[in-house]
C-alpha positions as CSV (number, residue, x, y, z in Angstrom):
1,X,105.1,113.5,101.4
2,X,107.9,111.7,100.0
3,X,110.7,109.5,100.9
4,X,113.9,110.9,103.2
5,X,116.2,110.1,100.7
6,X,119.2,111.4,103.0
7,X,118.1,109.6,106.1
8,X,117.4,106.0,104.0
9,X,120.9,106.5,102.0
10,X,122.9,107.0,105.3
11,X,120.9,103.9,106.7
12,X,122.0,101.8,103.4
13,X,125.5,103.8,104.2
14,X,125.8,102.1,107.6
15,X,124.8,98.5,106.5
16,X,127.2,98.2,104.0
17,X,129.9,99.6,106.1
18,X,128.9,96.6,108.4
19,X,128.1,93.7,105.8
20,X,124.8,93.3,106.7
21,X,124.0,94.2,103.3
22,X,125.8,92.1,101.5
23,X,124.8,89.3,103.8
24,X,121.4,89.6,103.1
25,X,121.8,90.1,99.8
26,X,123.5,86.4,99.8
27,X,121.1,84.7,101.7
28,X,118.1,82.8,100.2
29,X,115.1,83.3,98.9
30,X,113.4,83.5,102.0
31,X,114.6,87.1,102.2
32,X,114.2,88.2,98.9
33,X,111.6,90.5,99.8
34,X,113.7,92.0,102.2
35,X,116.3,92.6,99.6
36,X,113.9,94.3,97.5
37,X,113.6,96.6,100.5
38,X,117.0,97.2,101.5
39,X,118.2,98.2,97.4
40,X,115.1,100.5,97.4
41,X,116.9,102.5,100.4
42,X,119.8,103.1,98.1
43,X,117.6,103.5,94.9
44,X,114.6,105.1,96.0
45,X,113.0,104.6,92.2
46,X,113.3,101.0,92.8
47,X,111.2,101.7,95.8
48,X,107.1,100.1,95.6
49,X,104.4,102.5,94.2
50,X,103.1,104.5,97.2
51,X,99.3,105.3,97.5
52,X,98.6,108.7,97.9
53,X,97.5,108.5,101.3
54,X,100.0,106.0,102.6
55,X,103.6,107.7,102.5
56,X,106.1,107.0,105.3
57,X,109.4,108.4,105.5
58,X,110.7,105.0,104.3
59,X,110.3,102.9,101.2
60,X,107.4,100.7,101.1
61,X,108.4,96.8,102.3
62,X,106.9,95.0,99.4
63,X,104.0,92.3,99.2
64,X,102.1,93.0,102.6
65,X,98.5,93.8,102.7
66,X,97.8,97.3,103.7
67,X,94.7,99.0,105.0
68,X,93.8,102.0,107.3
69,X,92.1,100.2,110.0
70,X,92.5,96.4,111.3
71,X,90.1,94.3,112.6
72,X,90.8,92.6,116.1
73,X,90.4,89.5,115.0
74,X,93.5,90.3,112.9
75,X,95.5,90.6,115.8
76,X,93.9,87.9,118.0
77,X,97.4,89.3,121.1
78,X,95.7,92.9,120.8
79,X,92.6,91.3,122.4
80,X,95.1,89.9,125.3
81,X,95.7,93.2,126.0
82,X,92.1,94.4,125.9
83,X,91.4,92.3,128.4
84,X,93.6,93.6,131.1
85,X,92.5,97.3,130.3
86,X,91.4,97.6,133.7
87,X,94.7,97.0,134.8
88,X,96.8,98.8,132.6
89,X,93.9,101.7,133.5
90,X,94.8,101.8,136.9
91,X,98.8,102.1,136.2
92,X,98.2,105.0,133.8
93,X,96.2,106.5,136.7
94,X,98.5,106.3,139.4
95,X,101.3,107.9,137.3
96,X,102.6,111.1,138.3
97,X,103.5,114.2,136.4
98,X,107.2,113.5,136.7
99,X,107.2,109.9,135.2
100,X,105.9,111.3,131.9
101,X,107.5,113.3,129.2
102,X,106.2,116.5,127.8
103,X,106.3,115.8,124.3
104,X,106.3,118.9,121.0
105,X,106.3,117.7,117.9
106,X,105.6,120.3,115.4
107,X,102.5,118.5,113.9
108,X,101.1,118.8,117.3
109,X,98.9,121.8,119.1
110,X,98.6,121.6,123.0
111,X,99.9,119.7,125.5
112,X,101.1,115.6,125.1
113,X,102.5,113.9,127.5
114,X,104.2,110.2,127.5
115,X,104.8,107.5,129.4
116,X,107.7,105.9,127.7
117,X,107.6,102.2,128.5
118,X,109.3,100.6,125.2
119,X,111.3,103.0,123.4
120,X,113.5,102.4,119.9
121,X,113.9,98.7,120.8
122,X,114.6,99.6,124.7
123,X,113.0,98.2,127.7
124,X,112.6,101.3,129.7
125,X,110.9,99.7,132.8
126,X,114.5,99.6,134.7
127,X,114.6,103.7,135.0
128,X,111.6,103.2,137.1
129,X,110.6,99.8,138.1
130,X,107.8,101.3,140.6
131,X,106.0,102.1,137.9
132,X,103.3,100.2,135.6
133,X,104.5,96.6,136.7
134,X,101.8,94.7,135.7
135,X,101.8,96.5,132.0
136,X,105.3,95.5,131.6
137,X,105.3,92.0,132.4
138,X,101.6,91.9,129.7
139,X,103.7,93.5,127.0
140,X,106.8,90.6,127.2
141,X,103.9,87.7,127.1
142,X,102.3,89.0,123.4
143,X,103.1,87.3,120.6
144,X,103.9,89.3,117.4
145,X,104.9,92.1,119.6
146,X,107.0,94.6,118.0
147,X,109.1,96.0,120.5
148,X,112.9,94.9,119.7
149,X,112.4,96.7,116.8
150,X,113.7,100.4,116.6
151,X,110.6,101.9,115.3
152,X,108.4,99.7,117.3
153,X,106.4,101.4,120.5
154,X,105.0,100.5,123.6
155,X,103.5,104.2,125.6
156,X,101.5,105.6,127.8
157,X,100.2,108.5,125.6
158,X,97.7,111.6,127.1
159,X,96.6,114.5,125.1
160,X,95.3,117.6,126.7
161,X,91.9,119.0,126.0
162,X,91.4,121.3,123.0
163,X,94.6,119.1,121.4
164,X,94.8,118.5,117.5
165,X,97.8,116.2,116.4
166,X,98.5,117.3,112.7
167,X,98.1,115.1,110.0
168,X,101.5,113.1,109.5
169,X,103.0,109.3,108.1
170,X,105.1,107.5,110.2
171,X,108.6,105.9,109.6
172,X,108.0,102.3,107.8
173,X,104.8,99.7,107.2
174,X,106.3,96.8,108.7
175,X,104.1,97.5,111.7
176,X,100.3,97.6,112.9
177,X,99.8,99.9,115.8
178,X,97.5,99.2,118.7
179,X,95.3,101.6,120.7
180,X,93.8,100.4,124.0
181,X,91.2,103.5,125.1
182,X,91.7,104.4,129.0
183,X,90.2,107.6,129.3
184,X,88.1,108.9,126.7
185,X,85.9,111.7,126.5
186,X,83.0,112.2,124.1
187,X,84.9,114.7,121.2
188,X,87.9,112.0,120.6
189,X,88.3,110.8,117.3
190,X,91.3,109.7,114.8
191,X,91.3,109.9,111.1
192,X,93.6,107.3,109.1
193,X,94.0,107.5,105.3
194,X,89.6,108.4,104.2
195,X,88.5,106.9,107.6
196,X,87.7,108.3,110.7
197,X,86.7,106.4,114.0
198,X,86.6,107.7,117.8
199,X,88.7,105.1,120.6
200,X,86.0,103.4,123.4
201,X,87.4,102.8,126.6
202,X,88.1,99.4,127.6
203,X,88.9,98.9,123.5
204,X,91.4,98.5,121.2
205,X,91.7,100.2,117.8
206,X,94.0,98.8,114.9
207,X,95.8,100.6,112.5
208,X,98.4,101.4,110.5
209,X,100.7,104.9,110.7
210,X,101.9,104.3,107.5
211,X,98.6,105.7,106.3
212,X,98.6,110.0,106.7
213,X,96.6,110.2,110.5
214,X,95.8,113.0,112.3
215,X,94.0,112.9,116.1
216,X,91.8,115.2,117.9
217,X,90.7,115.7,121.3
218,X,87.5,118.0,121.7
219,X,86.8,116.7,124.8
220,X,86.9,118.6,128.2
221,X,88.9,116.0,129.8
222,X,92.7,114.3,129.4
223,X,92.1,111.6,126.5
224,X,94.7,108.6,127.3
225,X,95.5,105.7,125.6
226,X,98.4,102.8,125.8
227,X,100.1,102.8,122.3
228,X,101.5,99.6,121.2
229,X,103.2,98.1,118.2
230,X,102.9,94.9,116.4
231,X,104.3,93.6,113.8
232,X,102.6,92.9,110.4
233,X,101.4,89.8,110.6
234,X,102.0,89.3,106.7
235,X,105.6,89.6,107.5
236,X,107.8,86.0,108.1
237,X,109.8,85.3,111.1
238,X,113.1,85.0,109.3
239,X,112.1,89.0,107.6
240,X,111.5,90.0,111.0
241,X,114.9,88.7,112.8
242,X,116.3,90.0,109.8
243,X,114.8,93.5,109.9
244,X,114.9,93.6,113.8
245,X,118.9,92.8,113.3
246,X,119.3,95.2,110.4
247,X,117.4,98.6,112.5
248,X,119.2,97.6,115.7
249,X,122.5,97.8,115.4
250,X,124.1,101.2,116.8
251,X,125.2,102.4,113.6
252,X,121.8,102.3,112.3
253,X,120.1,103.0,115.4
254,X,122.1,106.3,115.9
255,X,121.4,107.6,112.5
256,X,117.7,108.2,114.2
257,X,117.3,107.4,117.5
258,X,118.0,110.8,119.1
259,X,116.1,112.3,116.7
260,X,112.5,111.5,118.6
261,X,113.8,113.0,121.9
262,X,114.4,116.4,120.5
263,X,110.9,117.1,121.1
264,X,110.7,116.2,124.3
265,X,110.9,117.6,127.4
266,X,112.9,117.4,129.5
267,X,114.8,115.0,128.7
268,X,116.4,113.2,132.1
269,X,120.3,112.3,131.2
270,X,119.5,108.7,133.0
271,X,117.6,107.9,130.3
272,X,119.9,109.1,127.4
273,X,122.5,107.4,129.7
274,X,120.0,104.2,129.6
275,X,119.7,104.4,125.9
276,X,124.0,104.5,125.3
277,X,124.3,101.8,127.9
278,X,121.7,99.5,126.4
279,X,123.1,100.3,122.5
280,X,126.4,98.7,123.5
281,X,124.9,96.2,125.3
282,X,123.0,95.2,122.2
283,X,125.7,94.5,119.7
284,X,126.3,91.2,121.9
285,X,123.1,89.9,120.7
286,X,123.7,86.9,118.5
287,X,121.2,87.8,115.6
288,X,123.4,90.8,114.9
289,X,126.7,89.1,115.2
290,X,125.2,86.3,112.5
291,X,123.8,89.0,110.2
292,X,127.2,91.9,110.4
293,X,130.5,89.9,109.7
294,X,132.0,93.4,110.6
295,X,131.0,93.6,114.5
């Protein structure tokens, strides 16, 4: 796997156009790791040697620590989740077949279907406020939630019986992703990089998607799980407004964002609607208007 050389030189494409480059390439030293970052989108050999098994589509952010699987106490806000499990259990349950997408990668075999709650640095609960209320209002009270982020998750996520998601990276490594178990049968397991673990109900399981990952469910029932994204804790606050302001303004956000729905289905035109609405709605924030002189 290798870098998407045309989709990181558009993205560098869009933030010059906009001067956020050239803004954060003035800035201090505070961001220099984040220049690093954005001049290896233009010049993918500047970009950070990438393991073998750890080889998203985007470069590598340098200086983080980087390992398949996390340990809770890592992430002490992924245990504030674990222990409302039961909750956010019976808010999966209650979900009908029509509040979830059918989702078709080509990495995956059988059926997958989601329950978008965050999506590309959306709020989603206003399409249907009726449903998972009390998982909503959780997910605004963690700290080091990554969720205003483009490439930051928050998802109800079930897999059919007899279902293998192929191996695959995701996008970037600026996050650690969070797996709270809800319904897990015996035959459920996940590999990450050389490791491979099965979920527990009730639990959480850290990890990062930079690493190659592939899922299976043997099991004879639904497996479902509550996907959520945090950010790497060895990131600072000023690289994350930074990055958050960078990824979420439209021109950036377009280059990709439509992308991910193509394999779903169906798609409901409220919720493409929802997505164009909220873009413009975005620009107004003021960390994009301090970081793009050209909004």
């Amino acid at each position: 796997m290798s870098i998407k050389t045309h989709d990181c030189a558009a993205i560098a494409e869009a933030m010059h156009h906009g001067g956020y480059f050239e803004r954060i390439m003035q800035s201090g030293p505070e961001l220099d790791r984040v220049k690093a970052y954005l001049r290896s989108f233009e010049q993918p050999a500047l970009a950070s040697a990438r393991p073998p098994d750890q080889s998203p589509d985007y470069p590598l952010f340098p200086g983080l620590r980087h390992r398949a699987f996390w340990d809770e106490a890592d992430l002490p806000a992924a245990l504030q989740l674990q222990a409302h499990a039961p909750i956010i259990h019976d808010e999966w349950a209650a979900l009908t077949d029509d509040q979830c997408l059918r989702y078709t990668p080509t990495s995956m075999h059988n059926l997958w279907q989601v329950h978008l709650l965050h999506y590309m640095g959306i709020d989603l609960e206003p399409l249907n406020p009726q449903a998972c209320p009390k998982t909503h209002a959780l997910l605004r009270q963690l700290p080091g939630i990554c969720l205003d982020y483009p490439w930051g998750d928050a998802l109800l996520s079930v897999h059919a019986s007899d279902s293998h998601l192929r191996a695959h990276c995701s996008v970037d490594n600026l996050r650690v992703r969070c797996h709270l178990g809800l319904q897990i049968p015996p035959g459920c397991c996940i590999r990450v990089g050389q490791e491979t673990m099965a979920w527990r109900e009730g639990k959480v399981l850290l990890f990062e998607d930079s690493f190659e990952h592939e899922v299976w469910n043997r099991g004879d029932r639904r497996r479902a799980i509550l996907i959520v994204d945090f950010w790497h804790p060895d990131l600072t606050s000023i690289e994350i407004e930074a990055l958050t302001a960078g990824f979420c303004k439209r021109e950036v956000r377009q280059q990709f964002m439509y992308k991910r729905l193509q394999a779903a289905h169906p798609v409901p035109e409220r919720l493409t609607h929802h997505l164009q609405t909220q873009l413009e709605h975005q620009e107004a924030r003021p960390s994009l208007q301090r970081y793009w002189s050209n909004t």
